[in-house]
C-alpha positions as a LaTeX table, in Angstrom:
\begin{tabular}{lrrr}
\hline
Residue & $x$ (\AA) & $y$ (\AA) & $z$ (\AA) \\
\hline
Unk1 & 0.67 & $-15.93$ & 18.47 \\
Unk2 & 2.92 & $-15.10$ & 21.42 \\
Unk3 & 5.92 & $-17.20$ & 22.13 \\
Unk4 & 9.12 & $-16.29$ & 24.57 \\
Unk5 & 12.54 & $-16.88$ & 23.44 \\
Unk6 & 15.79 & $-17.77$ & 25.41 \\
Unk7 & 18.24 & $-14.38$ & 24.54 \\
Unk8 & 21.71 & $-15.93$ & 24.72 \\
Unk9 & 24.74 & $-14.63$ & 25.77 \\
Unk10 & 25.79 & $-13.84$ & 22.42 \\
Unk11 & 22.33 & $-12.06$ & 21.67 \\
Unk12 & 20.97 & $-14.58$ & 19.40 \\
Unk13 & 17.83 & $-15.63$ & 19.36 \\
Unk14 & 16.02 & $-18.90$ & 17.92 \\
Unk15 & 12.84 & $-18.83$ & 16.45 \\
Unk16 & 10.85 & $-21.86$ & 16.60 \\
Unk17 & 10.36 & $-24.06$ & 13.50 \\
Unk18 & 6.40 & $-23.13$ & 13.53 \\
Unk19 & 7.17 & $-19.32$ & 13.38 \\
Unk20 & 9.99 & $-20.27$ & 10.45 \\
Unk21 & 7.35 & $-21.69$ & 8.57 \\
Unk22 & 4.89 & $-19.09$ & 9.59 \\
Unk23 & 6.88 & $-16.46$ & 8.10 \\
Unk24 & 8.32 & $-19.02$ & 4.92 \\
Unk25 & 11.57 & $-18.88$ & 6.16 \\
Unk26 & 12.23 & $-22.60$ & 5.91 \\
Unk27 & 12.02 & $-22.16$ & 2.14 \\
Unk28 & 14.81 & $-19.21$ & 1.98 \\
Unk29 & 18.66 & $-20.79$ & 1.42 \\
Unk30 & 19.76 & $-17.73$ & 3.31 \\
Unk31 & 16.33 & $-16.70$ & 5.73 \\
Unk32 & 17.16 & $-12.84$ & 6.47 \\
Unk33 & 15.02 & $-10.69$ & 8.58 \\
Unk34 & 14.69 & $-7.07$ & 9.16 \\
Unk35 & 14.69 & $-6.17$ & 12.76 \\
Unk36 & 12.95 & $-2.57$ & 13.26 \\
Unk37 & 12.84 & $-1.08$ & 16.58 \\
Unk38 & 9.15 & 0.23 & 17.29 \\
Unk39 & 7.75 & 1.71 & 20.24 \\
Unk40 & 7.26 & $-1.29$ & 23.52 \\
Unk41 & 9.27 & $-3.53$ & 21.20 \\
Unk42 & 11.07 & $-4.77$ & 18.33 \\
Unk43 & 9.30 & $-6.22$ & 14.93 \\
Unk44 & 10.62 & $-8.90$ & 12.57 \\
Unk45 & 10.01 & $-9.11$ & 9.38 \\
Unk46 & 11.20 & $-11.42$ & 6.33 \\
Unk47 & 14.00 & $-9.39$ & 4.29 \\
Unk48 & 15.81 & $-9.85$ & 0.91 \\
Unk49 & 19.17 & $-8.59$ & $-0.25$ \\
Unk50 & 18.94 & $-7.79$ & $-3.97$ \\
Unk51 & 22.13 & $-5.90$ & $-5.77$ \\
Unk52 & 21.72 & $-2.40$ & $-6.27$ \\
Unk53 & 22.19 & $-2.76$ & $-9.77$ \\
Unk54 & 18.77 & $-4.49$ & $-10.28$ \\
Unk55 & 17.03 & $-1.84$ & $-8.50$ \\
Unk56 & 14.94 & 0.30 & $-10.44$ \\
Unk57 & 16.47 & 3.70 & $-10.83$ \\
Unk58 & 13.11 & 5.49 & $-10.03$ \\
Unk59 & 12.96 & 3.49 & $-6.38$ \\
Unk60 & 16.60 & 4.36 & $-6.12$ \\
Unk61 & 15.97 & 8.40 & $-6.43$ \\
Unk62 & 12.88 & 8.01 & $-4.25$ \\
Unk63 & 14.51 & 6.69 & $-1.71$ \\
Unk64 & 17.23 & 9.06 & $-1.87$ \\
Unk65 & 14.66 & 12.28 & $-1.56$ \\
Unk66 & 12.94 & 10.84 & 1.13 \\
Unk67 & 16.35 & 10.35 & 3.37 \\
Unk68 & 17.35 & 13.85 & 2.23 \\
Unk69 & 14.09 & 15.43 & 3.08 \\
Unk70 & 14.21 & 13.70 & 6.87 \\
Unk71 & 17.55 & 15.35 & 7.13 \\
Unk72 & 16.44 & 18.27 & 6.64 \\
Unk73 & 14.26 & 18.27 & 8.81 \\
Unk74 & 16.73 & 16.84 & 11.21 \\
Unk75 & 18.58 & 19.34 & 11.23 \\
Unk76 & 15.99 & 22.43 & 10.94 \\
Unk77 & 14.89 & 20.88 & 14.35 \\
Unk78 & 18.73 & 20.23 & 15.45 \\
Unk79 & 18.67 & 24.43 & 15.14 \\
Unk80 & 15.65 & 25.10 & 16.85 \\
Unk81 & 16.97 & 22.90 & 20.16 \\
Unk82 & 20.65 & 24.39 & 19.37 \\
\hline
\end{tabular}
C-alpha cells in the first residue's frame, strides 16, 4: 500500500484511519510509533513505552554491550579519519 500525506507546517503528519487500523493503532489509548530513518526514506513502526523497571535485566545488559561495542568502533574509526 502506498498513500501520500499532507506534511504540515508544524511537521505533523496524519495517517489515514485504514493505515491506523492496519497497523492496530486504533486499539492503543496512547498509539506511539517509532520513526527510523533508513536509506530513500523513513519507516514507521508501532512502539510501546514500558518502565525500565519491568525490563528484564538480561535485555537491559545486552543492550548496553551492544551500544558500547558500536562506540567503540566509533571511535576506532573516528582515529583512523583523525
Amino acid at each position: 500500500m502506498t498513500t501520500t500525506l499532507p506534511l504540515s507546517k508544524r511537521g505533523s503528519l496524519t495517517l489515514p484511519p485504514a493505515l491506523r487500523r492496519k497497523m492496530g493503532l486504533d486499539k492503543l489509548r496512547n498509539p506511539m510509533l517509532l520513526v527510523e530513518e533508513r536509506e530513500g526514506g523513513l519507516f514507521l513502526h508501532p512502539a510501546v513505552a514500558l518502565p525500565m523497571r519491568d525490563l528484564p535485566k538480561a535485555q537491559l545488559r545486552a543492550w548496553i554491550a551492544r551500544d558500547e561495542a558500536e562506540m567503540k568502533t566509533f571511535q576506532a574509526a573516528a582515529k583512523r579519519k583523525g
